[in-house]
N, C-alpha and C positions, 0 to 999 in steps of 0.2 A: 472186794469192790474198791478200786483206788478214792481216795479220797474224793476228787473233784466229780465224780460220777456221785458220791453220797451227796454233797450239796446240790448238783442238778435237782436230782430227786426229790431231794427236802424242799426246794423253790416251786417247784410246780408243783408240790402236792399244800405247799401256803398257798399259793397262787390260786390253785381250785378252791381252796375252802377259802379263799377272801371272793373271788366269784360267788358259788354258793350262797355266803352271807350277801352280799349287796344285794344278788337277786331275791332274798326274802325281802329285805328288808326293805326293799323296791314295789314290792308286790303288795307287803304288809300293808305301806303309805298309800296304796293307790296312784303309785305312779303308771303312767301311758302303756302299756303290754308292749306297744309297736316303738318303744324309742328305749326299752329295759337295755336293748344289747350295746346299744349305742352309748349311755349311760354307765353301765357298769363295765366297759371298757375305758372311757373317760376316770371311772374311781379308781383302776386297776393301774393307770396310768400315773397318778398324781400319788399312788400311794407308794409306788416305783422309785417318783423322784423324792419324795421324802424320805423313804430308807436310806436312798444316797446322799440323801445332807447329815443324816443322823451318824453313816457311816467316815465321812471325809471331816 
């Protein structure tokens, strides 16, 4: 498997398990059922662009 297909892979399978966790962690807190997806797209978003400041 060429390299760039191994990091595809490796990012969406972080990506699922930073999902995962926010949605516990969303749940755990009691937040709203009807605004989680909305919500942990918003964290999945902001945690996107800070790898990008951590990596430039």
């Amino acid at each position: 498997m060429p390299n760039s297909q191994q990091h595809c892979h490796h990012k969406e399978g972080v990506r699922a398990k930073l999902r995962v966790t926010v949605k516990r962690l969303l749940k755990k807190y009691g937040y709203p059922p009807d605004k989680q997806e909305k919500a942990t797209t918003i964290v999945l978003q902001q945690a996107e662009l800070l790898c990008k400041n951590w990596i430039s």
